[in-house]
C-alpha positions as CSV (number, residue, x, y, z in Angstrom):
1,X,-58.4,-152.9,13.9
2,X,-55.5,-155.2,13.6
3,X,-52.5,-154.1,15.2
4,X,-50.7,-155.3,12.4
5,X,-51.4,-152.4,10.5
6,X,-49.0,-150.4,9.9
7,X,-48.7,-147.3,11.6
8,X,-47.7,-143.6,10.2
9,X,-44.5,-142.8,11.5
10,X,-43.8,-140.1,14.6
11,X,-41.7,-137.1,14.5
12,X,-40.9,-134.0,16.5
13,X,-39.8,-130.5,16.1
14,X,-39.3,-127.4,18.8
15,X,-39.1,-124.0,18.5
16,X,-39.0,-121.3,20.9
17,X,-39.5,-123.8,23.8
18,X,-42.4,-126.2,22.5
19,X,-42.6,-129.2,21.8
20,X,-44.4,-130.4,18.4
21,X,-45.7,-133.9,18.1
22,X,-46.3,-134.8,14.0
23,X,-47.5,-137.9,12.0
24,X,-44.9,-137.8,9.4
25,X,-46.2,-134.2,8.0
26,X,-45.9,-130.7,8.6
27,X,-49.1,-130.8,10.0
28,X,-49.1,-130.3,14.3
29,X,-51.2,-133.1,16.2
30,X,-49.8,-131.6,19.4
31,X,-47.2,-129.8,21.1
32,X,-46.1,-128.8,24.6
33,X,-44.2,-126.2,26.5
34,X,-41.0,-128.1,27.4
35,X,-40.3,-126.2,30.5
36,X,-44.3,-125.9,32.0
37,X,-45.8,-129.5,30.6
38,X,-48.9,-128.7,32.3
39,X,-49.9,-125.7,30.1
40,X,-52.0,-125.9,27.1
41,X,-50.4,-124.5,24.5
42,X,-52.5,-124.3,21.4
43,X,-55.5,-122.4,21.0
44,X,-58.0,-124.8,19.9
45,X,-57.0,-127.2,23.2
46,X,-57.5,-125.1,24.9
47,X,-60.8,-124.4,23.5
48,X,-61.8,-127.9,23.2
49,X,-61.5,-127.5,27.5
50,X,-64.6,-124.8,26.9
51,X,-66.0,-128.1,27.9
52,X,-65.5,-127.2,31.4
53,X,-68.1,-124.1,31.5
54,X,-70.7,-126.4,31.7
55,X,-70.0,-128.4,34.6
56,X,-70.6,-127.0,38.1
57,X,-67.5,-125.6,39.6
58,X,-68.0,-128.6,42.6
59,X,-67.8,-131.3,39.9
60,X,-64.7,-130.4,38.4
61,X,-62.9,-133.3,40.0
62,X,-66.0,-135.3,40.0
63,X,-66.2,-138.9,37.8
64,X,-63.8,-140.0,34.7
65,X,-62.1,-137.8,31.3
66,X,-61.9,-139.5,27.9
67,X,-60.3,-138.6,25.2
68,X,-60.4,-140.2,22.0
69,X,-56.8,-139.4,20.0
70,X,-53.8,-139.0,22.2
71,X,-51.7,-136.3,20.1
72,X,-49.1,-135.2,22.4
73,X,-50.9,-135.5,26.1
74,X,-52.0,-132.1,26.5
75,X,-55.7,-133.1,27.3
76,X,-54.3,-136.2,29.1
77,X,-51.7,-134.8,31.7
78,X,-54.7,-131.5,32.2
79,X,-57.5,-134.0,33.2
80,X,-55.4,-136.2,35.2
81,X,-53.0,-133.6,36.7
82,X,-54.8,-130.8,37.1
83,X,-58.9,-131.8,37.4
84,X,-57.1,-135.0,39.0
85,X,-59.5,-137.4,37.2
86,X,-59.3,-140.9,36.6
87,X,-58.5,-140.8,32.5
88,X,-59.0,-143.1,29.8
89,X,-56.9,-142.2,26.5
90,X,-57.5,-144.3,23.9
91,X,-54.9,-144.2,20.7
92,X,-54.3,-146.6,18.1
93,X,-51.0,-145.5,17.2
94,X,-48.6,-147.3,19.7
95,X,-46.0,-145.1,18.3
96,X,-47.7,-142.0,19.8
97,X,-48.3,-143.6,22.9
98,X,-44.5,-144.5,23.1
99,X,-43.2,-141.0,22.2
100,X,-45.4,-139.7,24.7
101,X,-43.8,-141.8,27.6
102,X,-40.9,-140.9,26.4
103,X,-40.9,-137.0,25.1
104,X,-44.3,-135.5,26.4
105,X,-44.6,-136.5,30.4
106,X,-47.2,-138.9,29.8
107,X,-47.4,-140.6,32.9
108,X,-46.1,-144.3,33.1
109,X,-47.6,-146.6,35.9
110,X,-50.5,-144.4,37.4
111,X,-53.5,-145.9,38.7
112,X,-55.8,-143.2,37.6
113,X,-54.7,-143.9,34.2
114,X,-55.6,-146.4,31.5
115,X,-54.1,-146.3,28.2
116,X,-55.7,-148.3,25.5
117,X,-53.7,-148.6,22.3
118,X,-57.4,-149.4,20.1
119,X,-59.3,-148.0,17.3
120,X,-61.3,-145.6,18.7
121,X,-64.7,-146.6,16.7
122,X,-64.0,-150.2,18.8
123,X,-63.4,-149.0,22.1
124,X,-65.9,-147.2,22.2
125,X,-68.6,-149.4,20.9
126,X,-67.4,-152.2,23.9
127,X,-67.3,-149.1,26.0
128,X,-69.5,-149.3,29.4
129,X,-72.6,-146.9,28.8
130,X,-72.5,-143.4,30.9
131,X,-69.0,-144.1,31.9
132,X,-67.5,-140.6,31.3
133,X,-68.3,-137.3,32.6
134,X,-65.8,-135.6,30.0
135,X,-65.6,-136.8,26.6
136,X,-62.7,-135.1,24.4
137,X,-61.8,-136.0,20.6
138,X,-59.4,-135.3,18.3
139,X,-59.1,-137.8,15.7
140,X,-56.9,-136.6,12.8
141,X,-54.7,-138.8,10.1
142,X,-51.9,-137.6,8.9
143,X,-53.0,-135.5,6.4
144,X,-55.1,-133.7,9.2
145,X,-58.1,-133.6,6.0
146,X,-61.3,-134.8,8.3
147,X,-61.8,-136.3,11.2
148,X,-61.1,-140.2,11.3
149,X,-64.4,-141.1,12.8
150,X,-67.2,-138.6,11.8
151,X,-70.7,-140.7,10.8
152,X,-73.9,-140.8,13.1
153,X,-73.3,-143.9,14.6
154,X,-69.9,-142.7,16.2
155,X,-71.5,-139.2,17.7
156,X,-74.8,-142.0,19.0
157,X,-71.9,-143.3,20.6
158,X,-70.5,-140.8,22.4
159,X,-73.8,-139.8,23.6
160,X,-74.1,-142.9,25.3
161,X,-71.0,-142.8,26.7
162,X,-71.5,-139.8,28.6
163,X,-73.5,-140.1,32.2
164,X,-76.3,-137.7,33.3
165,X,-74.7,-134.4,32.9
166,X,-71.4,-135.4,31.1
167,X,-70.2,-133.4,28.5
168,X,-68.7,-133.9,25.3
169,X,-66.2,-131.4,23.0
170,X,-64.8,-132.2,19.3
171,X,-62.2,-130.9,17.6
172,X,-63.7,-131.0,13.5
173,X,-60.8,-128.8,12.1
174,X,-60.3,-130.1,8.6
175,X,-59.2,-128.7,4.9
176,X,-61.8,-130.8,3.6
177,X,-64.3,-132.1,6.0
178,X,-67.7,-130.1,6.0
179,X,-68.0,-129.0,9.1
180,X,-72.2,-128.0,8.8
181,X,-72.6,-132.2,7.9
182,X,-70.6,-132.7,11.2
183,X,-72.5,-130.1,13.5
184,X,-75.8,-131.5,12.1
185,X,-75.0,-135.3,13.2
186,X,-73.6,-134.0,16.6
187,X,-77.0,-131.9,16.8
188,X,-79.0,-135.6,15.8
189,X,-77.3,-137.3,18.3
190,X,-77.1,-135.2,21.4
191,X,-80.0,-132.6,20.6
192,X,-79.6,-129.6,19.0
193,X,-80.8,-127.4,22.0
194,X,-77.7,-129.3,23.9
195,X,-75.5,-128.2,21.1
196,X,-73.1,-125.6,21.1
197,X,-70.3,-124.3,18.5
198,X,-66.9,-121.9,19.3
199,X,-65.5,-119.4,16.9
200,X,-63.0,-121.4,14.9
201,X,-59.7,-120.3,15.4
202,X,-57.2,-118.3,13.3
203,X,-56.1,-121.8,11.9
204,X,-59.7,-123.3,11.8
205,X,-59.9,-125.4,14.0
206,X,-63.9,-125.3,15.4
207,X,-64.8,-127.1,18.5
208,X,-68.4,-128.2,19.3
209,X,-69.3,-129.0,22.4
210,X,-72.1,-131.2,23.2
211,X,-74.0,-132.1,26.4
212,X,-76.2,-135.3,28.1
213,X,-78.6,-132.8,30.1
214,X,-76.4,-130.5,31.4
215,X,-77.6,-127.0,30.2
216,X,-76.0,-123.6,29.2
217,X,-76.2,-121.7,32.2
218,X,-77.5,-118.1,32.8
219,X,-75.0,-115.1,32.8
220,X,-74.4,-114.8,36.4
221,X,-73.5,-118.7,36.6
222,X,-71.2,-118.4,33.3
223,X,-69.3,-115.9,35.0
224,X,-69.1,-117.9,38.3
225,X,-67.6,-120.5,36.7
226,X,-65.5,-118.9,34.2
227,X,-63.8,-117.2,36.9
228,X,-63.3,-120.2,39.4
229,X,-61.8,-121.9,36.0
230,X,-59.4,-119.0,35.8
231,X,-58.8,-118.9,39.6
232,X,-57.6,-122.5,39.1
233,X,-55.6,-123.2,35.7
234,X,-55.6,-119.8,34.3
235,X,-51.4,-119.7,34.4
236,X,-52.4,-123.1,32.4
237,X,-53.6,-121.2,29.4
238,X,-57.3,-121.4,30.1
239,X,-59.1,-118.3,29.3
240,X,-62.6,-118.9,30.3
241,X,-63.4,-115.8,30.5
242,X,-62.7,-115.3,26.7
243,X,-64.6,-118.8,25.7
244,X,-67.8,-116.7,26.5
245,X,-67.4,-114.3,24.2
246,X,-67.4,-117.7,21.6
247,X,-69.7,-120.1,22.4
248,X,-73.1,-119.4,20.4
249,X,-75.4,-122.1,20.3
250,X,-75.7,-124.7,17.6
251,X,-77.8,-123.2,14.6
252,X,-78.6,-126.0,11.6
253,X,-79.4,-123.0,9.0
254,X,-76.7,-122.1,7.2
């Protein structure tokens, strides 16, 4: 996609000590405590990190993060800062990118990060195969109505993205995006037995998580690693313990 294009235009608010990053619109694309940048502040964040669960508590600083959609860094500045993974955010708005540098601690000149200001749907087609062992997106316009990118051939991608074991989570909050049509192409391209779906939030945002061959684990193992999570980046805002009580696995009846 040309860069040429022009972009939607960036603008911030704050109240009670957060941070809100917007695309010309009442609607949030991010936000962030101004005082403790590496918390996650909103729920569905902090769900879409549910992703964790299903990697072994050993591998947690093991290979490279994704995201897909920069909004306002939270997922950035968690998996480089805090999992201290080499990260790969990819954006297409450069105004996003900039306000981030400049309002939302994005870091600026480290190694273990690459930003690519791209359409998403390119980068990732040119993307080397099972070259992330994270994969987080959150693609919204403007008008936060459906996820920008949403078709088969986009979820076949991310698949193939992933490496043995990687792990994929999607935000599909949207006033008009069918959320069953989405689940069902996640479910065609990863599996439905590696498919997994949270309660949606009070907003409605619903995350889906997704897996290349790493399964659900038993109780006893969920519980091992929800509470190492909570050891570690529970004063973050990561209630792992709660995510259990969430995720039910993907059904395709409706």
């Amino acid at each position: 996609m040309s860069s040429e294009l022009p972009f939607t235009p960036v603008t911030l608010s704050e109240f009670d000590g957060v941070r809100y990053l917007h695309l010309d619109s009442i609607w949030v694309q991010g936000a962030m405590r101004v005082r403790r940048p590496q918390e996650v502040v909103l729920v569905y964040i902090q769900r879409m990190l549910a992703s964790l669960l299903w990697r072994p508590t050993a591998a947690l600083s093991q290979g490279r993060a994704v995201q897909l959609g920069l909004g306002a860094g939270a997922l950035t500045r968690f998996t480089l800062k805090a999992l201290k993974l080499p990260t790969t955010v990819v954006e297409i708005n450069p105004m996003v990118v900039d306000v981030n540098r400049l309002r939302f601690h994005l870091p600026v000149g480290d190694p273990k990060l690459d930003v690519v200001v791209a359409d998403a749907g390119d980068w990732l087609a040119a993307a080397e195969p099972g070259s992330a062992s994270l994969l987080h997106v959150d693609l919204y316009d403007h008008e936060a109505a459906a996820p920008v990118l949403d078709d088969a051939g986009f979820y076949a991608g991310c698949h193939r993205l992933l490496d043995e074991g990687g792990v994929f989570a999607v935000n599909l909050f949207g006033r008009d995006a069918s959320f069953t049509d989405s689940a069902a192409r996640i479910a065609q391209a990863f599996g439905a037995a590696n498919t997994w779906v949270l309660r949606a939030t009070r907003e409605g945002n619903t995350v889906v998580v997704a897996t290349r061959g790493a399964p659900w684990p038993d109780r006893d193992e969920r519980l091992r690693r929800a509470d190492a999570i909570e050891a570690c980046f529970g004063t973050l805002g990561l209630p792992a313990r709660k995510w259990l009580r969430l995720i039910r696995p993907y059904d395709p009846t409706p």
